[in-house]
Every structure is written in C-alpha cells, then in structure tokens.
DRENDO-1510 file (C-alpha; in Angstrom, 1 decimal, always signed):
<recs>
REC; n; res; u; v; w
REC; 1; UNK; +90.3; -3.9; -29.8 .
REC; 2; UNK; +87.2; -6.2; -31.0 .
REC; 3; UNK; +84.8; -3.3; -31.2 .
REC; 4; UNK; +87.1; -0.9; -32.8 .
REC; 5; UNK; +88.0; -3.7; -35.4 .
REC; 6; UNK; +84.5; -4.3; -36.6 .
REC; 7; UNK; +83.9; -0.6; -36.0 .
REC; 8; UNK; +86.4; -0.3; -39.0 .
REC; 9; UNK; +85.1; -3.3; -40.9 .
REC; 10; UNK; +81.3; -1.9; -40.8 .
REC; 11; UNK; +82.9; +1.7; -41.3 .
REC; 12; UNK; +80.7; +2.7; -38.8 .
REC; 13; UNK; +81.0; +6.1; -37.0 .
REC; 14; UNK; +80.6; +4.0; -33.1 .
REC; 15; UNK; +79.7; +0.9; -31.9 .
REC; 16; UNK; +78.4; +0.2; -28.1 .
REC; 17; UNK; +76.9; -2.8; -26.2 .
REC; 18; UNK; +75.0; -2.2; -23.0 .
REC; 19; UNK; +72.7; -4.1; -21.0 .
REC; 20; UNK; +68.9; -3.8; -21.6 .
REC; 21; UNK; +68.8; -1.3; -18.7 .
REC; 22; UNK; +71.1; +1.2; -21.1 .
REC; 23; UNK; +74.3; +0.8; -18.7 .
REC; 24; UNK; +77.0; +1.1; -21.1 .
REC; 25; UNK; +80.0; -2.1; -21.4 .
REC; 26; UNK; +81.9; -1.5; -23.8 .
REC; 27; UNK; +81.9; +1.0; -26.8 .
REC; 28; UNK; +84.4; +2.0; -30.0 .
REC; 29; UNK; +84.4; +5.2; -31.7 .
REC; 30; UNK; +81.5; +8.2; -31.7 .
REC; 31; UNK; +79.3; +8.1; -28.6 .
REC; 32; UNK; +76.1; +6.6; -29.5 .
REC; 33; UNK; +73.4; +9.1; -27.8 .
REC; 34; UNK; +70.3; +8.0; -29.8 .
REC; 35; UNK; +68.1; +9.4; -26.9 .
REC; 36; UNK; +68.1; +12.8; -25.3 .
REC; 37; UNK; +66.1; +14.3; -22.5 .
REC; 38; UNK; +63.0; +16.4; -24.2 .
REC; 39; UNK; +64.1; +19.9; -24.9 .
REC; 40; UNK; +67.9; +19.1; -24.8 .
REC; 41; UNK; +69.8; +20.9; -27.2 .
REC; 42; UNK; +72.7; +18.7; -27.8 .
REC; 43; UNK; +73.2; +16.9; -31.1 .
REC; 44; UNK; +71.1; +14.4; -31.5 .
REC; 45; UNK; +72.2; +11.0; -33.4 .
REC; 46; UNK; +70.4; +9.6; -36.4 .
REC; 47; UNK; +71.0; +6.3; -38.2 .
REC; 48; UNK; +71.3; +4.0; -35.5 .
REC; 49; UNK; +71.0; +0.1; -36.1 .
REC; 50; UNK; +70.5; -2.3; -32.6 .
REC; 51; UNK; +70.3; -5.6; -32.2 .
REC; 52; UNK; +69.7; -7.5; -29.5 .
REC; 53; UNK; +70.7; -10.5; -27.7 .
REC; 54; UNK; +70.1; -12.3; -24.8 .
REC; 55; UNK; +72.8; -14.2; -22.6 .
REC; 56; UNK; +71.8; -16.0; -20.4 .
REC; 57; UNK; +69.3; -14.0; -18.3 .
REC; 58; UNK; +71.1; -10.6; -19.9 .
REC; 59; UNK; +69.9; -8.4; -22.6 .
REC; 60; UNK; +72.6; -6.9; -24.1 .
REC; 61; UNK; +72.1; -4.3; -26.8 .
REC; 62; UNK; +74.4; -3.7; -29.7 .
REC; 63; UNK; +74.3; -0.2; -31.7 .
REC; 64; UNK; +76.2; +1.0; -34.1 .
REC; 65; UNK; +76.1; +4.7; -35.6 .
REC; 66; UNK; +76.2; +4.2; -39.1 .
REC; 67; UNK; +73.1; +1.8; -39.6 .
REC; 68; UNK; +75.2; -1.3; -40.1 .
REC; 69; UNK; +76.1; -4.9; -37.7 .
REC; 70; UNK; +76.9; -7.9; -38.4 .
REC; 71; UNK; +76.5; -11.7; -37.5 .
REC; 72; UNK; +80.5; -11.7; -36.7 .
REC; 73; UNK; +80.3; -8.4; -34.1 .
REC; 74; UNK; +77.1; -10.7; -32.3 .
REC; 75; UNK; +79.1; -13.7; -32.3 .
REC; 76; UNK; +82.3; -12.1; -30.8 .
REC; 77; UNK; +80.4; -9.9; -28.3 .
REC; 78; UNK; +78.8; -13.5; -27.1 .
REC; 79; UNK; +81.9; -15.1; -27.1 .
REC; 80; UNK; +83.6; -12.7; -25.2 .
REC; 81; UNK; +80.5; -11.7; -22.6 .
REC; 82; UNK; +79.8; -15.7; -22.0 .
REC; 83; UNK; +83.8; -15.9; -21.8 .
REC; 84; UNK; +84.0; -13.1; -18.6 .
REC; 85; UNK; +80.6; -14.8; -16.8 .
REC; 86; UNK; +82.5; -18.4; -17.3 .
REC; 87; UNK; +85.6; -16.3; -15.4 .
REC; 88; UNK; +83.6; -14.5; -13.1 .
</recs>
C-alpha cells in the first residue's frame, strides 16, 4: 500500500525496490524492465529515475517509471526494510 501511495503522489507509471543484485521486493504499478537481453523485442522502458541506498550491508535500488522519487518514498522504504530485519 506504501508503494502504490507514493506511486500516485509522484504520478509515476511503477515504482520497484530490489536488491543491488536486481532481485525484485516489492513493486507498485507498470513493471519496470529498464534492461532487456540484446536483440529482445519486447518494449523497452524509457524514463527511469533510481536511487540508491544502502541498509546495512544491502543495496537496495529504488526505480520509478516516470523519472520522479522522493526523499519520503527513501525514508519509508528504510523504515519499513530496517523494520522487517529488526523482526527477522
């Protein structure tokens, strides 16, 4: 529900966090496939902003399709990634 909310708020098409590695955690709207395999002929998605963060020893990797993030989407995906580690 936290993605799909600042999904709306940044009125971006998709938003997904994965680790460095690329395996996806959590995502909201579009699929984000900002790299294809050469010679693929699927669609290939253009205005991508990512930022990344580091928790811990994790990378995680926030995109959004629509070229827009924001200090509130960092700080919630922190809260609630340091929030499941504290649990876990």
């Amino acid at each position: 529900m936290f993605l799909e909310s600042q999904r709306t708020k940044l009125e971006a098409r998709g938003l997904a966090v994965t680790t460095g590695d690329g395996q996806l955690l959590a995502a909201a709207g579009e699929a984000i496939q900002a790299h294809e395999p050469q010679g693929a002929t699927g669609r290939k998605t253009t205005n991508i902003a990512t930022w990344s963060l580091r928790l811990g020893r994790v990378e995680v990797i926030l995109a959004s399709h629509g070229g827009r993030l924001s200090h509130d989407l960092g700080s919630g995906v922190r809260r609630i990634l340091a929030g499941d580690a504290a649990a876990g």
